[in-house]
C-alpha positions as CSV (number, residue, x, y, z in Angstrom):
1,X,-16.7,-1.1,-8.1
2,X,-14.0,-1.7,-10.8
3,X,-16.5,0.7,-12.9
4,X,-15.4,3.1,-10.3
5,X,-11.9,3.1,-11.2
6,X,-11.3,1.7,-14.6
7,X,-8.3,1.0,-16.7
8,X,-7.5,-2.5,-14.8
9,X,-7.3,-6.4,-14.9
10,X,-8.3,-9.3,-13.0
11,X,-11.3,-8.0,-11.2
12,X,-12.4,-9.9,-8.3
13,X,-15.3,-12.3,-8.6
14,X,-13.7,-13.1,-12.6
15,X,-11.6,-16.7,-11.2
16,X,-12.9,-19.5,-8.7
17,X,-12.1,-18.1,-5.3
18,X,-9.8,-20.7,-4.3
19,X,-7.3,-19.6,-7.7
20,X,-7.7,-15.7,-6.5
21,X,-6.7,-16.4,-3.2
22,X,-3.5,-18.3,-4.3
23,X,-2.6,-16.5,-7.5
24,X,-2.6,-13.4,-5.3
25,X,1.1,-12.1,-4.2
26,X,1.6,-13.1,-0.5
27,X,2.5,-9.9,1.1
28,X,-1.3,-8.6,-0.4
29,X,-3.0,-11.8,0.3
30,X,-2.2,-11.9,3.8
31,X,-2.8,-8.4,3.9
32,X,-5.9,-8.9,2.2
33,X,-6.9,-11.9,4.3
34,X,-6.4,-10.4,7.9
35,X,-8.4,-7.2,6.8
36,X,-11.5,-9.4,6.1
37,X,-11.0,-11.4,9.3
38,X,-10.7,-8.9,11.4
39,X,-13.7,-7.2,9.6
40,X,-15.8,-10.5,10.2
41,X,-14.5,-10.7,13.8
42,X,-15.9,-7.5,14.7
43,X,-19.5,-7.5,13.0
44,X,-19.5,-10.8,15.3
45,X,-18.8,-8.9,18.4
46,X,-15.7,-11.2,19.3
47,X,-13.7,-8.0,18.8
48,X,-14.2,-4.3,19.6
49,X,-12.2,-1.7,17.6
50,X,-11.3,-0.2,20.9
51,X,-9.2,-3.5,20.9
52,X,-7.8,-2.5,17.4
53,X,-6.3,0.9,17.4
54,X,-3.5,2.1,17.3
55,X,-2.2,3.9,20.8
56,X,1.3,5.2,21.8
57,X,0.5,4.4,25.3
58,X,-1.3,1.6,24.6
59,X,1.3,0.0,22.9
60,X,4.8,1.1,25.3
61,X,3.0,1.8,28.4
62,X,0.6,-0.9,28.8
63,X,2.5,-3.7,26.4
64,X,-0.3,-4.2,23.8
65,X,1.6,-4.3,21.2
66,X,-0.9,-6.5,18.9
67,X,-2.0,-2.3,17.7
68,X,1.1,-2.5,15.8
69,X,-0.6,-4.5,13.3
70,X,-4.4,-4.2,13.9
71,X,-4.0,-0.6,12.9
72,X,-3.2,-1.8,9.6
73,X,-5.7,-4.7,9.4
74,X,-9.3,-2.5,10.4
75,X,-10.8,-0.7,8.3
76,X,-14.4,-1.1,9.6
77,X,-17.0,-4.0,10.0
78,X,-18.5,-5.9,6.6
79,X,-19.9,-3.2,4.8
80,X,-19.0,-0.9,1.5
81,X,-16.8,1.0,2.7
82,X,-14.5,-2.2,3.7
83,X,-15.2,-4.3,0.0
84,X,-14.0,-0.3,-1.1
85,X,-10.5,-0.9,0.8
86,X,-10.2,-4.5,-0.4
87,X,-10.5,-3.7,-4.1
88,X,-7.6,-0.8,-3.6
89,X,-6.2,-3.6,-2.1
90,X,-6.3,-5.8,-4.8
91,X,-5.3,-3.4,-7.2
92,X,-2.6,-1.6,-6.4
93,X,-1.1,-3.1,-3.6
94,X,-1.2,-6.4,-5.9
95,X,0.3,-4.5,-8.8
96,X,2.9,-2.9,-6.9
97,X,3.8,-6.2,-5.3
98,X,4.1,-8.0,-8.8
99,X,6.3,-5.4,-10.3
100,X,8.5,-5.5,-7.2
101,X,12.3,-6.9,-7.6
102,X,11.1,-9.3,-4.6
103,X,9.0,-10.1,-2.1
104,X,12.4,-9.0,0.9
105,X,11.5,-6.1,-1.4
106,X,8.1,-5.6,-1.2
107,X,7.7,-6.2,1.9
108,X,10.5,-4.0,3.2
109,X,8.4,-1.0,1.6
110,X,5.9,-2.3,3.9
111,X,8.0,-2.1,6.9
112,X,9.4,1.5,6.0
113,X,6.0,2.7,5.6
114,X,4.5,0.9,8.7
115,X,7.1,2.5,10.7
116,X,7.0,6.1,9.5
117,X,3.3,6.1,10.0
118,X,3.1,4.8,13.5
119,X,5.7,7.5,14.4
120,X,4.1,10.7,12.6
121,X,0.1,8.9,13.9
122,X,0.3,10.5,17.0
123,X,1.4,14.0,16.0
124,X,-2.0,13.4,14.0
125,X,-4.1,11.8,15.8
126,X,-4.4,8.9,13.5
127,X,-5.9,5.5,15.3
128,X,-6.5,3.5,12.1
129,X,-3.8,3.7,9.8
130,X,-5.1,0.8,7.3
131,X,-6.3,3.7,5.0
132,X,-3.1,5.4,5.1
133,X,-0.7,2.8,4.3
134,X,-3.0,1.9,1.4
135,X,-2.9,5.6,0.6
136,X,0.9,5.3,0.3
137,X,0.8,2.4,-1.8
138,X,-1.5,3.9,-4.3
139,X,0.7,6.7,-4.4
140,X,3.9,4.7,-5.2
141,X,1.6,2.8,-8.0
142,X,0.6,6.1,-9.7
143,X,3.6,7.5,-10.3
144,X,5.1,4.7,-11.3
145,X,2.7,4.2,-13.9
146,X,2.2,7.9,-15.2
147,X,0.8,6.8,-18.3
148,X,-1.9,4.3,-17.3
149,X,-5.2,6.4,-18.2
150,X,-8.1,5.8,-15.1
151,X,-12.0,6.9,-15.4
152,X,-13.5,7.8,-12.2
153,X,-17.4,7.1,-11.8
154,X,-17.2,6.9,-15.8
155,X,-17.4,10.8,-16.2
156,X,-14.1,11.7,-14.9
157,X,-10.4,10.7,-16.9
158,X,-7.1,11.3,-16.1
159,X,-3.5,10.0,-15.7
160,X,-2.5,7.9,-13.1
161,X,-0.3,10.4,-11.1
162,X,-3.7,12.4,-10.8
163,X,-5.2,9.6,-8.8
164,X,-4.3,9.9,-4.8
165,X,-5.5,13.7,-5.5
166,X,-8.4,12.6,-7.3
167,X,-9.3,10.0,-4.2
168,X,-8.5,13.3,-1.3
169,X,-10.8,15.6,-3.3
170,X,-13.6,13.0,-2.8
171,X,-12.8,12.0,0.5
172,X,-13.1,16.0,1.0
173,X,-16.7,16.0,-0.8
174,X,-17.3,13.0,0.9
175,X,-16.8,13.4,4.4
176,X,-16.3,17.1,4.7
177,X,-13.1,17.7,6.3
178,X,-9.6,17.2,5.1
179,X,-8.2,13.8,4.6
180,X,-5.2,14.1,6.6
181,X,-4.7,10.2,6.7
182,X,-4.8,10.2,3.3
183,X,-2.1,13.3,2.9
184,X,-0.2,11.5,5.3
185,X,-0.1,8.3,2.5
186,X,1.1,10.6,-0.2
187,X,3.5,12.1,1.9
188,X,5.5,8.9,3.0
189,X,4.7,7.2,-0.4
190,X,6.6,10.2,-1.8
191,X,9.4,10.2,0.2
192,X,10.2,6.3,-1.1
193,X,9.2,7.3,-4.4
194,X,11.7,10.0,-4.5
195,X,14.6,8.0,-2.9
196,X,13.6,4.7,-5.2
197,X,13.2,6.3,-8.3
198,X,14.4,9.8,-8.7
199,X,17.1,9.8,-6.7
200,X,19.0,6.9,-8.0
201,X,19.0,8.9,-11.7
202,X,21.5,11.3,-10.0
203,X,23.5,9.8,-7.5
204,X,25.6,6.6,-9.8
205,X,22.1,4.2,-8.9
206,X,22.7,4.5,-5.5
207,X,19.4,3.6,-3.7
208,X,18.7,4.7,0.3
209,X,15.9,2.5,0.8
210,X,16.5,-0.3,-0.7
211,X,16.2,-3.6,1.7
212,X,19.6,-4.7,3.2
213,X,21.1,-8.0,2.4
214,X,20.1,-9.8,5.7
215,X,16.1,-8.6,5.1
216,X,16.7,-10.4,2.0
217,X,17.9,-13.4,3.1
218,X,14.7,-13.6,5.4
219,X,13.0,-14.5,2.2
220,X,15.6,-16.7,-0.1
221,X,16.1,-20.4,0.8
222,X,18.9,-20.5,-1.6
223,X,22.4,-19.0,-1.1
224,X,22.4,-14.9,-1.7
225,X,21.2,-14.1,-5.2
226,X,22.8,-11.4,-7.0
227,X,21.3,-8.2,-7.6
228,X,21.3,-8.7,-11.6
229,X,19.4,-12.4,-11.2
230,X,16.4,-11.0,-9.6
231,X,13.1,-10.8,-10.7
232,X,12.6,-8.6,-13.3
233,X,11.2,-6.0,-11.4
234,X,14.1,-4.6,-11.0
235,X,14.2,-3.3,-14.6
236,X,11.0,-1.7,-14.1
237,X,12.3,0.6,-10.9
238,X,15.2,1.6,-13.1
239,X,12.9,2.7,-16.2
240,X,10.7,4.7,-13.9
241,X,13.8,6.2,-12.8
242,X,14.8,7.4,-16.2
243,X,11.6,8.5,-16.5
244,X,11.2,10.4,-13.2
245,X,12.1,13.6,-14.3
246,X,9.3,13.7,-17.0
247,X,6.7,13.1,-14.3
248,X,7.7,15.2,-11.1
């Protein structure tokens, strides 16, 4: 599968299981680890994905309000199409997570993208919104990274900001009809892209969605930190920002 997609590091199945699991950032491991839980738990039968998605009425009329997250956490019973999802997981949720200023960080992006695509699933009739949010995560990753050079099946090779295209023709070819979960992903991921890094470069830094100080001191155990003592992450946001114009 990393064949599929190449240009990366760390494939899975390279390090003792036990060291992958815990090297892995925690908002993507737990991610990670729910998804193949929940995949387990319903090729057992002990769960039905009528159980699992995600329902306006469901969820505010009858108070089942677990779909929140198992809409996030399904992506089908064990098979290829689920290992498919974990490796994106993997990859470019892990990445994206490592290069954040913080967990509060990483994790808000999460939140904000969680929330914008519960509200817009029903205008779409979106159930399962696992592929989506990891749409919107690969998004962010690409153009982030827009000179990161990717091979796909080995006959195809292009630039990272090519890639969430590159995955919605397939799914086209694929399946048939238009990815609209997918398009939904780029859509939101664009919208943080544009406020995180683009719109900082004109507007003195100033950052929209950036998480407030008492999300971040969900995740400190010290006194606050200031913004310049993060981790280093930070400096990467603000040199994709300088570069943001060269990549719209």
């Amino acid at each position: 599968m990393a064949a599929m997609l190449g240009a990366g590091d760390g494939a899975l199945g390279q390090i003792p299981l036990e060291q992958w699991f815990f090297d892995t950032p925690v908002c993507t491991r737990w991610w990670t680890t729910a998804t193949v839980v929940t995949g387990v738990l319903v090729q057992c039968h002990i769960l039905t994905p009528f159980q699992l998605f995600y329902s306006f009425r469901a969820v505010f009329h009858k108070n089942q309000y677990w779909r929140l997250l198992s809409t996030f956490v399904y992506f089908g019973p064990l098979s290829f199409n689920l290992l498919f999802h974990i490796f994106f997981m993997q990859r470019y949720a892990r990445m994206l997570e490592d290069s954040a200023a913080s967990v509060a960080h990483f994790s808000w992006l999460l939140l904000y993208a969680a929330v914008c695509l519960l509200c817009i699933a029903p205008l779409f009739s979106m159930a399962f919104l696992g592929t989506t949010l990891s749409s919107t995560l690969v998004y962010i990753w690409s153009r982030r990274n827009p000179d990161v050079r990717l091979s796909f099946l080995g006959l195809l090779v292009f630039r990272a900001p090519w890639l969430p295209w590159v995955l919605i023709a397939f799914s086209l070819v694929l399946h048939g009809h238009t990815p609209k979960d997918e398009i939904a992903g780029v859509v939101v991921g664009h919208i943080w892209y544009f406020f995180s890094d683009i719109y900082p470069s004109t507007h003195h830094g100033r950052r929209p969605l950036e998480p407030p100080r008492w999300w971040i001191r969900l995740f400190e155990r010290g006194p606050d930190v200031p913004t310049t003592e993060m981790h280093a992450g930070a400096m990467h946001r603000d040199l994709a920002a300088a570069a943001a114009p060269e990549v719209r």
